[in-house]
Every structure is written in structure tokens, then in C-alpha cells.
C-alpha positions in Angstrom: -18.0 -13.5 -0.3 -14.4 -14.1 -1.7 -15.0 -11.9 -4.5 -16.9 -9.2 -3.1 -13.6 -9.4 -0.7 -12.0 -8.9 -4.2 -12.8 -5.6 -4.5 -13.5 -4.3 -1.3 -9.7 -4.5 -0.1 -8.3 -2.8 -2.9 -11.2 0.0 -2.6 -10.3 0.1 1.3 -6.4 0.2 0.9 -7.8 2.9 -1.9 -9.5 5.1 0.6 -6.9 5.0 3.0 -3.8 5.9 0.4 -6.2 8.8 -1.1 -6.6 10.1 3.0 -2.8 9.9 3.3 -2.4 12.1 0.5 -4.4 14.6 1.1 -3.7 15.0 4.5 -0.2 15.2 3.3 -1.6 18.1 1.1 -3.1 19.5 4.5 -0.1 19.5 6.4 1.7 21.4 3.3 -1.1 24.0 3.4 -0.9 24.2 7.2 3.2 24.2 7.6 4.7 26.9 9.7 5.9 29.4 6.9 8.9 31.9 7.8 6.6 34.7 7.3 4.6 33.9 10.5 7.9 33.4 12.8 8.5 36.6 14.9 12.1 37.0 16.2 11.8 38.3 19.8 14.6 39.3 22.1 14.1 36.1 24.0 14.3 34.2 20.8 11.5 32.9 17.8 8.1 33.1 18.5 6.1 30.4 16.3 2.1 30.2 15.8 0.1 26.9 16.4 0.1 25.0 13.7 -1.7 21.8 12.5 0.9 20.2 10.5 2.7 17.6 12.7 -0.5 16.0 13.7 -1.7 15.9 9.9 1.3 14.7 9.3 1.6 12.0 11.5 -1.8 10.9 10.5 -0.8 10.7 7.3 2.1 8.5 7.6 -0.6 6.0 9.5 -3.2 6.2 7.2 -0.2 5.2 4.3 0.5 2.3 7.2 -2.9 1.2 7.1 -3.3 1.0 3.4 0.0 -0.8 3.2 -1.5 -3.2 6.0 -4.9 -3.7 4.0 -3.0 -5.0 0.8 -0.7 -7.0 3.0 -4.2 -9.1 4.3 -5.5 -9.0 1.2 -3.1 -10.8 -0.7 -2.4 -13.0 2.7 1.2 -11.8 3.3 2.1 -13.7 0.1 0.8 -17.2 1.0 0.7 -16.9 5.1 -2.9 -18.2 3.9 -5.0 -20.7 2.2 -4.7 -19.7 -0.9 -2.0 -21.2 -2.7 0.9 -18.6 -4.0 1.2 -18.4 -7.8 3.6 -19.8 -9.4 3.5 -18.0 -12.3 4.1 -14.9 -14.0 1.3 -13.5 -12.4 2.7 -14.1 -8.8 6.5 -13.2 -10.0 5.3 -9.6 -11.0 3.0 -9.2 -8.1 6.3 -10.0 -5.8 8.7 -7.7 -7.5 5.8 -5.2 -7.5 4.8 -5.6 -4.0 8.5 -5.6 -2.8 8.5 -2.3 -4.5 4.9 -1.0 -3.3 6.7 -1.9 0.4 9.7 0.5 -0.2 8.2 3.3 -1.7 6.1 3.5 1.6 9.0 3.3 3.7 10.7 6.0 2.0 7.3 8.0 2.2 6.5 7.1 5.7 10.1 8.2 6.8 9.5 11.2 4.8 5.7 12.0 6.5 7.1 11.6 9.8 10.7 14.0 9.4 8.8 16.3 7.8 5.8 16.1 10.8 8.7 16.6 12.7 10.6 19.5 11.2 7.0 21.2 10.8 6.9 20.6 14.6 7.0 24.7 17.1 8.2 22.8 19.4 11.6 21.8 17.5 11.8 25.0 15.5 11.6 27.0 18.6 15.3 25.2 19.3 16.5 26.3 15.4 14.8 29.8 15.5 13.8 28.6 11.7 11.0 26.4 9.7 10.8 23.6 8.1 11.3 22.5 4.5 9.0 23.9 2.5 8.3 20.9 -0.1 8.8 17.9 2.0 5.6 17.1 2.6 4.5 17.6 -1.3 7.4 15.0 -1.8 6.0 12.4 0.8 3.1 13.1 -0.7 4.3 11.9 -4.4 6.0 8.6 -2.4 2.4 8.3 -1.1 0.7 7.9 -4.5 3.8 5.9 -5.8 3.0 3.4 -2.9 -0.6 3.4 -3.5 -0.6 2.4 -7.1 2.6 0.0 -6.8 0.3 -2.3 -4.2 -2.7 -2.0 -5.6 -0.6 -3.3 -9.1 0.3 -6.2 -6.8 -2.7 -6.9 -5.5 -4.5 -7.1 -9.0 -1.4 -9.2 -10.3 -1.6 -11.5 -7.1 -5.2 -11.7 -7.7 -5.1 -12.5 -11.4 -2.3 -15.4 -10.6 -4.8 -17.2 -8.3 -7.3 -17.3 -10.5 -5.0 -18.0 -13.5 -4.2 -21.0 -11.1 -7.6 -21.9 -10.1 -8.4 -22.0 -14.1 -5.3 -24.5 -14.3 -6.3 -26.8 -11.6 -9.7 -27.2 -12.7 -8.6 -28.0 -16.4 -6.3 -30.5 -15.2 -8.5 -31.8 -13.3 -11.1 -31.6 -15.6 -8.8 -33.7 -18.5 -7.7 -35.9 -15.3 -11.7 -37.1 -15.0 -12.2 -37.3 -18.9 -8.9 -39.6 -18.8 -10.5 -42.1 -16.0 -13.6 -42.2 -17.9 -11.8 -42.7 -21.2 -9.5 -45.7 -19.2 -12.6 -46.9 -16.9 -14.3 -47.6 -20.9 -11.6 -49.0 -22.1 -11.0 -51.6 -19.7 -15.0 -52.5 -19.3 -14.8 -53.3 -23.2 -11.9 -55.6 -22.8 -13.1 -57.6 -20.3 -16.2 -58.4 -22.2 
């Protein structure tokens, strides 16, 4: 179970980043373009366009996939599992601190740019949006992605470097009662 978890988080939080992307892509492809604006005596006339809701859905499907690496490594020890201690568990902090704001610098980004994409707040400015904003939440997106998945498999690796730690000391712990247990039986005979 735990290890089939293993990989089914990271493939989740996977799934998620990759739909946050390309809806990003969508919501570039779908933007309001100046072309499209017609100036009329009363002001701008803007089409419908699908862009603000692709790009809020974007920006939560980056949420989610922050969220799904968050639960799988257990919010850094909220959990069970003991935190590493090592230089496994050091990376996957710095890392995950990282992974954490890259997405807030990409979520920010996803939802001005949804905004600014937005008739309803160009019809105020008579203009449209930015043109590459979205391709540039859309980089922050993939930066996000593969800094907490990095995290996750460093976070990963330190629990089982641990694991492997405990049950050799352990292991040498038994051998050293058994070796003490026999000693002491042969001097009391």
C-alpha cells in the first residue's frame, strides 16, 4: 500500500501540473487579441472569450498539485513518518521551500493574467491584455512542478535512507545482545 502510494502521488500531483499547463497554453490561445476589439462610438466592443475561466482553472489545478505533494510528503512530518534528518530531508526542504514559491509566483501570475484577459475589465481600459503572460505563468507552472516533485523524491529517498539506518542499527543492536547474552552464559558456567 505505502509504496504503491509512492508513486501514485507524484503521478497525481503529475497529472494535475501537466492540466495546469496546458490550460495555461489554452487561455494563451483563447486571449482576447487587439485585432478582435472594435472601437464603437459608445466605447470598445470585446468578443466572448474563454480565457479567464481557463485561467482560473489553471491556477487551481497548479493549487491542487501543490496540495497533492504537500499530503504526500505529510506537510514535512505533520505525520507518522519520521522527518529525515539527513541530507536527503535538507535538500527535499530547500527544494520544497522553492517548489512552494515558484507556485505562488505562478498562481499570482495565472490569476492577473485571468484577470487582465477578463471583457469585463478591458471594456473599462478600451485595450487587451498582455499578450505573454499566460506563456510566462505557464513556464512558473512547469518550474513548480518539477521543483516538488524533486522534493518529493528527495523526501522519499530520506525515509527510506532512514528506515535502512534503523533497521541496521537495530539489526547490530540484536547481534550485540546475542554476542553479550553468550558471553555472560559462558562465564557463569
Amino acid at each position: 500500500m505505502a509504496g504503491g502510494r509512492a508513486v501514485v502521488m507524484p503521478m497525481l500531483a503529475l497529472l494535475f501540473g501537466a492540466a495546469a499547463v496546458g490550460l495555461s497554453m489554452l487561455a494563451y490561445a483563447e486571449r482576447i487579441k487587439s485585432h478582435e476589439v472594435e472601437r464603437t462610438p459608445k466605447g470598445c466592443s470585446y468578443p466572448r472569450s474563454p480565457s479567464f475561466a481557463l485561467g482560473i482553472l489553471a491556477a487551481l489545478a497548479l493549487l491542487i498539485e501543490q496540495l497533492i505533494i504537500s499530503v504526500g510528503i505529510r506537510c514535512f512530518c505533520c505525520g507518522r513518518t519520521k522527518c529525515p534528518t539527513n541530507c536527503y530531508g535538507l535538500i527535499s526542504v530547500i527544494v520544497y521551500v522553492l517548489s512552494w514559491l515558484s507556485f505562488v509566483i505562478a498562481f499570482i501570475g495565472l490569476i492577473d493574467t485571468a484577470i487582465d484577459n477578463n471583457h469585463h475589465h478591458l471594456a473599462k481600459k478600451c485595450k487587451t491584455g498582455r499578450d505573454d503572460l499566460f506563456q510566462g505563468a505557464a513556464i512558473w507552472c512547469v518550474f513548480t512542478i518539477v521543483l516538488s516533485l524533486i522534493s518529493y523524491a528527495f523526501f522519499k529517498a530520506g525515509v527510506r535512507h532512514n528506515r535502512s539506518n534503523q533497521r541496521g542499527a537495530s539489526l547490530a543492536n540484536e547481534q550485540s545482545n546475542v554476542a553479550t547474552a553468550e558471553t555472560t552464559m559462558q562465564e557463569k558456567s
